[in-house]
Structures are given as C-alpha cells and as structure tokens.
C-alpha distance (Angstrom), angle and dihedral (degrees) to the residues before:
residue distance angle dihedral
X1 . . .
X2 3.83 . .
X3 3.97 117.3 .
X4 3.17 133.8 -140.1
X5 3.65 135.1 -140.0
X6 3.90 107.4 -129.8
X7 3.64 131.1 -174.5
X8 4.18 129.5 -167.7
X9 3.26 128.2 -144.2
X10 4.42 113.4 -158.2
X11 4.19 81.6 25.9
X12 3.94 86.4 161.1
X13 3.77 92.9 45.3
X14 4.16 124.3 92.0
X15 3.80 86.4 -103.3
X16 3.50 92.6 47.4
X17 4.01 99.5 50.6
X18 4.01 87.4 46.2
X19 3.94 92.6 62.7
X20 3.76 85.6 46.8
X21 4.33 86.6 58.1
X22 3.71 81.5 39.1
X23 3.56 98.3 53.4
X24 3.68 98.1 48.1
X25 3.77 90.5 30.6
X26 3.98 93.7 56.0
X27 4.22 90.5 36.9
X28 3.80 86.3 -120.7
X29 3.58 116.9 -160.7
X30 4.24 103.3 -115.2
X31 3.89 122.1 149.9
X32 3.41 106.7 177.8
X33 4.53 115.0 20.2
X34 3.62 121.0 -159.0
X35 3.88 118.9 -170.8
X36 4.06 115.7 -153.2
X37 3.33 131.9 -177.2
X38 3.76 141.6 135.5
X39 3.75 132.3 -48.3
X40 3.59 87.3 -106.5
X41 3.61 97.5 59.7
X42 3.90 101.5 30.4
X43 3.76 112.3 117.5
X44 4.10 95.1 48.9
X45 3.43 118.1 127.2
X46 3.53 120.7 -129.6
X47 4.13 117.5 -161.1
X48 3.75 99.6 -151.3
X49 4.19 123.7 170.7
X50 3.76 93.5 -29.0
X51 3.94 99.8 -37.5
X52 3.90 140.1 89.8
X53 3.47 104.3 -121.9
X54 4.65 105.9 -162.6
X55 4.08 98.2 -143.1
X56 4.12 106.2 -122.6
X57 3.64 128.1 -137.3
X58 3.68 107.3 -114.5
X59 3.77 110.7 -116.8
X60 4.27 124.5 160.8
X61 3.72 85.1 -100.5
X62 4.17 90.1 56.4
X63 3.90 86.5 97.5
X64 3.35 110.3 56.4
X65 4.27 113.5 135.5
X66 4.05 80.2 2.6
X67 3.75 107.8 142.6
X68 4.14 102.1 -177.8
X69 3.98 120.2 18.9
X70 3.66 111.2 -158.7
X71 3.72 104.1 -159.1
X72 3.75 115.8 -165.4
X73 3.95 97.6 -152.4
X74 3.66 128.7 -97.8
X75 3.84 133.3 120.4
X76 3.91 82.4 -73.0
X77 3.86 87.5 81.7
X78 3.73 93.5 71.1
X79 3.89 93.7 49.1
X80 3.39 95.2 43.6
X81 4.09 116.6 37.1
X82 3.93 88.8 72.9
X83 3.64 91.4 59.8
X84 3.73 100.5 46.7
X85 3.48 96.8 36.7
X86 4.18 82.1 56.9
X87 3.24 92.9 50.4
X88 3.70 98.9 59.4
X89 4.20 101.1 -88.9
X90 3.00 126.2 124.9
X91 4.18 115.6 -138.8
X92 3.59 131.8 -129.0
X93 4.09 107.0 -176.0
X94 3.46 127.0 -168.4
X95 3.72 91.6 -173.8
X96 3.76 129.7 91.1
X97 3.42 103.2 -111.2
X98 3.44 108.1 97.5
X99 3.89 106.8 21.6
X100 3.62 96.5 103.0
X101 3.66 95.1 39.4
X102 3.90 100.9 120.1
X103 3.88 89.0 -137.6
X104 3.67 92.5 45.2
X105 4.21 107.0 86.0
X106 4.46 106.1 -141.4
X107 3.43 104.3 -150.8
X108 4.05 148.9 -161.2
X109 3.70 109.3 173.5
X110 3.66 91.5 -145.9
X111 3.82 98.4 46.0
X112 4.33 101.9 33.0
X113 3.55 113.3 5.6
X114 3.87 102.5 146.9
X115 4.04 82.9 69.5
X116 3.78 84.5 68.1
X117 4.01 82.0 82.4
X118 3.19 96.3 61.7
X119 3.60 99.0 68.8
X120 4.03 118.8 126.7
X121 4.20 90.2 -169.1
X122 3.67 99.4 -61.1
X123 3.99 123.9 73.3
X124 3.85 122.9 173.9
X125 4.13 142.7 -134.9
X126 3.33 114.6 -134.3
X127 4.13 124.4 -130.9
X128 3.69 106.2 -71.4
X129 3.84 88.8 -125.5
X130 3.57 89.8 56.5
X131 4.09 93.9 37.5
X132 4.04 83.0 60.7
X133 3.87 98.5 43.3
X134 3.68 89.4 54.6
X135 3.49 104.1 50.2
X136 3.81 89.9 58.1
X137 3.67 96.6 44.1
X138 3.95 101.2 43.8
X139 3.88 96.1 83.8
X140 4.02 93.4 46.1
X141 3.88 89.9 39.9
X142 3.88 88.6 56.1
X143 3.68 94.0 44.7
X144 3.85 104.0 48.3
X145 3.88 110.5 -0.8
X146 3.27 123.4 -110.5
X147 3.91 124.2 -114.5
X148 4.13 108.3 177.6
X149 3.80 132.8 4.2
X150 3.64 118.3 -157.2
X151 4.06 105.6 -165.3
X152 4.10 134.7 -177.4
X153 3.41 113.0 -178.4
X154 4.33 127.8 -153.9
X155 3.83 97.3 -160.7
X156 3.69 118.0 -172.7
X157 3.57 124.4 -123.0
X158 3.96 94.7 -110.8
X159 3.84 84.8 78.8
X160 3.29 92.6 84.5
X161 3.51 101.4 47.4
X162 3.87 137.8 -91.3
X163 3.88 95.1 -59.7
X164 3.58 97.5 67.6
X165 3.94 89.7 47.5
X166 3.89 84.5 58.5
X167 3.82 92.8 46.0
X168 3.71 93.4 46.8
X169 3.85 86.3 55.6
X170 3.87 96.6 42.1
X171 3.75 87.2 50.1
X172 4.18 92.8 53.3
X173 3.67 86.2 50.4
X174 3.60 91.9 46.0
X175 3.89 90.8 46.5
X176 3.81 88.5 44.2
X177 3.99 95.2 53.8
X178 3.81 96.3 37.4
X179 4.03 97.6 -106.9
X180 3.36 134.8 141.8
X181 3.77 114.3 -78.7
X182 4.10 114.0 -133.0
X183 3.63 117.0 -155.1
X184 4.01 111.6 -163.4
X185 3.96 100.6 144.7
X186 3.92 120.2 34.7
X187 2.89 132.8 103.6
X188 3.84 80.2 19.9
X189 3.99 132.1 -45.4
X190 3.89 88.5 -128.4
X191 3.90 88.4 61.3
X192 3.67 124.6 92.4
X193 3.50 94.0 -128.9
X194 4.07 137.5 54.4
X195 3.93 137.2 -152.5
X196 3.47 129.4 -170.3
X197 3.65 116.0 -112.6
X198 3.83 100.7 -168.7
X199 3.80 101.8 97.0
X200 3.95 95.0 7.6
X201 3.00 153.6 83.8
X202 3.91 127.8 -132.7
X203 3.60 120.6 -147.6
X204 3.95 95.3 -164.0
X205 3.83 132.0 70.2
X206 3.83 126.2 179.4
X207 3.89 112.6 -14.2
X208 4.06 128.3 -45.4
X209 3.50 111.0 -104.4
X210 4.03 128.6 179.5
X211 4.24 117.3 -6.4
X212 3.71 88.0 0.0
X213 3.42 105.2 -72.9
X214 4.15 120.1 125.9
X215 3.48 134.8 -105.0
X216 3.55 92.3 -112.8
X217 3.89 101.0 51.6
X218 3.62 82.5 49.1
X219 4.00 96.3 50.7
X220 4.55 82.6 56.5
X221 4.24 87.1 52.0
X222 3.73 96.1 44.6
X223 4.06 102.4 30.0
X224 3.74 83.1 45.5
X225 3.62 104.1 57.6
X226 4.04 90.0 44.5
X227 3.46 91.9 53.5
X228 3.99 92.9 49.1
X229 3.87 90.3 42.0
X230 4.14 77.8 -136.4
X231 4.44 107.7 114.5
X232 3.97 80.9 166.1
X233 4.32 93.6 73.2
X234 3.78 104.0 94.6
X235 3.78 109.2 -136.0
X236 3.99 130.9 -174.7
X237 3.69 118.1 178.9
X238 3.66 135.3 -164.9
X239 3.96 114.2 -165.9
X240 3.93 120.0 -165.2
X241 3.87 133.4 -169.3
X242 3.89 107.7 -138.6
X243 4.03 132.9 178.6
X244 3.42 106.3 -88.3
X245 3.67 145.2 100.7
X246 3.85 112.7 -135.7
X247 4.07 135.8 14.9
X248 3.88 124.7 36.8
X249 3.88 111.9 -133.5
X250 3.83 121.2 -153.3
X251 3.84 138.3 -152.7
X252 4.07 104.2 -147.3
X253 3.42 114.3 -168.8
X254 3.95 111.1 -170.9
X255 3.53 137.4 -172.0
X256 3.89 119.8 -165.7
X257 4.06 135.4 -148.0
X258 3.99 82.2 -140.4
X259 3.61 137.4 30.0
X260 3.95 115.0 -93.0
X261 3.73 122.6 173.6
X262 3.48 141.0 -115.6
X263 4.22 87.3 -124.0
X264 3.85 87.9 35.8
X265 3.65 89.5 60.4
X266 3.29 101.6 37.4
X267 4.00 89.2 57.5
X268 4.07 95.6 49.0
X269 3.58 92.4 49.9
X270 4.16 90.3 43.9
X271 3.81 86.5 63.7
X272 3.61 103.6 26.2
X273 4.11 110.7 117.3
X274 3.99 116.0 -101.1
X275 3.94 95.3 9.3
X276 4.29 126.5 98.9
X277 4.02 114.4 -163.2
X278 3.43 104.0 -145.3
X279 4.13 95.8 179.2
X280 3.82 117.4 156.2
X281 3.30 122.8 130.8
X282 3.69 104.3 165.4
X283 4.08 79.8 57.9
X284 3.91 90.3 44.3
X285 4.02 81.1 -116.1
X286 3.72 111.9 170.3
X287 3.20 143.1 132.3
X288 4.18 122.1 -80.0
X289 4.02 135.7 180.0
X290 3.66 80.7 -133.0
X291 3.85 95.6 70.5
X292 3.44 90.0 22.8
X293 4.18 104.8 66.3
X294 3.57 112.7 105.8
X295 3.92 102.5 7.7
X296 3.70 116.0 119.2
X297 3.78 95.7 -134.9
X298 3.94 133.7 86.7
X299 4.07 107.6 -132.5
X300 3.65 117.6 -156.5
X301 3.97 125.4 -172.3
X302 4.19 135.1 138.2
X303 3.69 81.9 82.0
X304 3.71 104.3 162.5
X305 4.37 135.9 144.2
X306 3.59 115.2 -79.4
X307 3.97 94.3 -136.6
X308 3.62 98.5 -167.3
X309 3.59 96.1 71.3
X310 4.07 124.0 43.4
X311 4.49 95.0 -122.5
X312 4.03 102.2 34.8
X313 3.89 140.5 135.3
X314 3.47 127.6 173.6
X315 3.92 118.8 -143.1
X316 3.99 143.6 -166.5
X317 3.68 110.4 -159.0
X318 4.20 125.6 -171.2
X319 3.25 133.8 -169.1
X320 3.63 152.4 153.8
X321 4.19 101.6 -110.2
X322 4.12 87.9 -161.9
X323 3.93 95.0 52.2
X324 3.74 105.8 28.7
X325 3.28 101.0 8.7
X326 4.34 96.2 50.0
X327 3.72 125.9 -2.2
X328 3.80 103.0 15.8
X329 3.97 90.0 52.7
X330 3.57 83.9 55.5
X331 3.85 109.9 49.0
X332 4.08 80.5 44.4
X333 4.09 86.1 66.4
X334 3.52 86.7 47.5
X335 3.94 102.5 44.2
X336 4.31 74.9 46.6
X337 4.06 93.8 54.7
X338 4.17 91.2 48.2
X339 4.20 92.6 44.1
X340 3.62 84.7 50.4
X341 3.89 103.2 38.9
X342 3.45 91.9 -123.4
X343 4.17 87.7 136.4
C-alpha cells in the first residue's frame, strides 16, 4: 500500500494527540510524520509508535513534500491552509474557518461523501455537535425527509479545551474541601464574565450572536443544512455546558415529511455505518458519556413518537466530540481520499 507523508498542525493539543491514537490505532498509512505546533510548544518531544518525534514550529514552508495536513483547529488554520495547500497538501481542518465557505466541501464520510470531490486543497470538519447530530439522523433523513429539528445539546467540558477539564476538577476539589471555587474559563475565557461549572450547568457556549442565540447553536443550523444539501429543514438548537469531562449528549427532536416508525428507525440506524443503537428501556439501556468516552461510534437510543405532531421521533444521541465529533471524522475523509485515489 502507498504511504503518505502526513503532517499535524495543534500536535501537542487534545485534538492533536487523538490523531496520533488514531493513526496507530487505525494502522494509517504515513511514511514520513511531521509534528507542528506553535513557537511556544516547539522543542517537545513526542514518543510516537517506537520513535521520538521533535514538535516543529509551524512556518509557510512546514509543508513542503506534505501530502495530507491534519490541522487540529485553532486560529492557526487561517494562517496556515494557504501555505500548505500551495505547497501541494491537501487540508483537513477541524476548525471553523472554512466550513461555510461555499467553495470549501464540510464533510461526514458516512452522511456526504461525494462532496469530498469537490475539494480545491482545503476540506473541512464540521462542529462536533453537528458531526454527532448527523450521524444519527442520516438514515431517517434519507428514508422520510426531514422537515424541523428541535436540538438541546449536554456538551462536555473537553470542548473547550484542556483548561476547563482542569478547572472542572479543581473546582470538585474545591467544592469537596469547602474552598473557594475560581471560575477563569466557562462560559469562555475570552468572555468578561465566569461561571462555575462544578455542580452546574451553563446554558451558553461561545459568544451570542444575532436574536440571542450562540455561535454554536448557530454553527448545528448552518453546518447542518450544508451538509444535507437541504436549506428548507427548519432547525432550532439549544447548546448547554454540563459537568463532565468527555462525550456531548443530545436531545433531537425531529419532525418528518412522511411517517417513519419507531421499529423502522430503530432498524436503519442498527445497520447504518459508524452508529450503535443501544435502545432498551425495559433494561434501562441507553446511551451514557460514561460508556461512551473513547469509542469511535455515535450511539443513539430513547427513540420514541413525538405524539404532538402527526411525523415525529424523539432521539438521545452520544458521542465522543474528540473522536467522532473532531479528529476521527477527519482521518475518515482522509482514509476516504486514499481508497478512492483522490490523492
């Protein structure tokens, strides 16, 4: 099998370590690995599969004789794409930058991988909220259309990177030992203001943009109906900050053009690629971010009719954000480009 010489971009990050596990998890076919990050954190050494990999400054010149460039997200993605996409790479980006760039294809290989053509050197993640959400609505959407989606998210704190899981755990100790609390991250460290998450929940992630809504509920409606090629679904979204570490959990509300079954969609989404039903209620069966964490698949169950309006199902929806929901999602595009020859 031909290899591929791969570079990261955010190597020392959470998103960066999990392609690493994903690389050597998945037997992914690299020749030559470069690991990039930024000046701050250039110099680390990295053991990886039986080597010391030295982590690299990015510069322009980074991706020279690069063939994929995994980018872990970041406001690096915006300096950076141009340059490795000039130098002959093609870009995978798990940031936001370009997903709603109408020349920029937003991909889940399960759900829209014929946009994976498209490509003119730079392909994009989607939101791991929305990554999630479309997994488990795909199969359903396919067999009976889907006319509004009414979705709450329960994201975990590792969304927003590894210093709110270290505040979440400093505030439980604090808690624990009757301390003070500090709050320096949630809703966002940008933000003026900070909640405790220990104990709470947060009904606020990223900033508010137009009528009040975030810009993450707003990244689900838009990413969503450019994934599904479909700007007629309506879509509301809700997204929520809660207490622990790994997995976001969604409530998925969604109203049909025809009538679909709680059986018939328990069956599609029991043999659709990438998803587990776990669906017993008699058992109390259902899906957790306890058992979730670290799997690569998204697990849906609670399906049951919405009887309040004539085409509805109700969903829960779990799954790991940094797997699924970031760098697996994106190392899937690229195991899709070199079973395709699209490299």
């Amino acid at each position: 099998m031909k290899k591929y010489n791969v570079a990261i971009l955010g190597a020392t990050g959470a998103v960066g370590q999990e392609f690493l596990d994903l690389i050597e998890e998945r037997n992914f076919p690299f020749d030559n690995l470069k690991l990039l990050a930024s000046k701050r954190s250039a110099g680390k050494i990295i053991p990886f599969m039986g080597k010391d990999y030295i982590v690299e400054e990015a510069t322009d010149d980074s991706f020279k004789n690069i063939d994929i460039a995994l980018f872990a997200g970041g406001s690096a993605s915006t300096k950076f794409a141009p340059a490795a996409v000039k130098c002959g790479a093609v870009v995978i980006d798990n940031s936001s930058a370009f997903r709603m760039d109408p020349t920029v294809p937003l991909v889940v290989p399960e759900v829209n991988p014929e946009a994976i053509r498209q490509h003119k050197g730079i392909i994009a993640n989607p939101n791991c909220s929305t990554i999630i959400m479309a997994m488990a609505l795909k199969p359903l959407y396919d067999q009976a259309k889907i006319k509004r989606i009414v979705v709450s998210t329960y994201q975990a704190v590792s969304g927003a990177g590894k210093e709110a899981i270290d505040e979440l755990s400093n505030q439980v100790q604090a808690v624990v030992e009757n301390r003070p609390v500090e709050a320096n991250i949630l809703p966002s460290a940008s933000l003026p203001k900070h909640y405790q998450i220990a104990f709470n929940i947060i009904p606020h992630i990223d900033v508010f943009v137009e009528d009040n809504y975030t810009k993450e509920e707003m990244k689900m409606v838009h990413e969503t109906h450019k994934i599904f090629n479909d700007y007629k679904i309506g879509i509301t979204a809700t997204t929520v900050r809660v207490p622990i570490y790994r997995s976001h959990s969604e409530s998925i509300n969604v109203e049909f053009e025809e009538t679909i079954s709680v059986d018939q969609a328990k069956e599609l989404l029991a043999n659709f690629p990438g998803v587990i039903l776990q669906d017993n209620p008699a058992e109390m069966v259902y899906p957790m971010p306890l058992f979730t964490s670290n799997q690569n698949e998204v697990f849906v169950g609670r399906i049951r009719k919405d009887n309040s309006v004539p085409h509805g199902l109700n969903l829960w929806v779990v799954g790991d954000q940094i797997r699924k929901g970031a760098a697996l999602n994106a190392l899937q595009i690229a195991e899709y480009m070199i079973e395709h020859n699209l490299l």
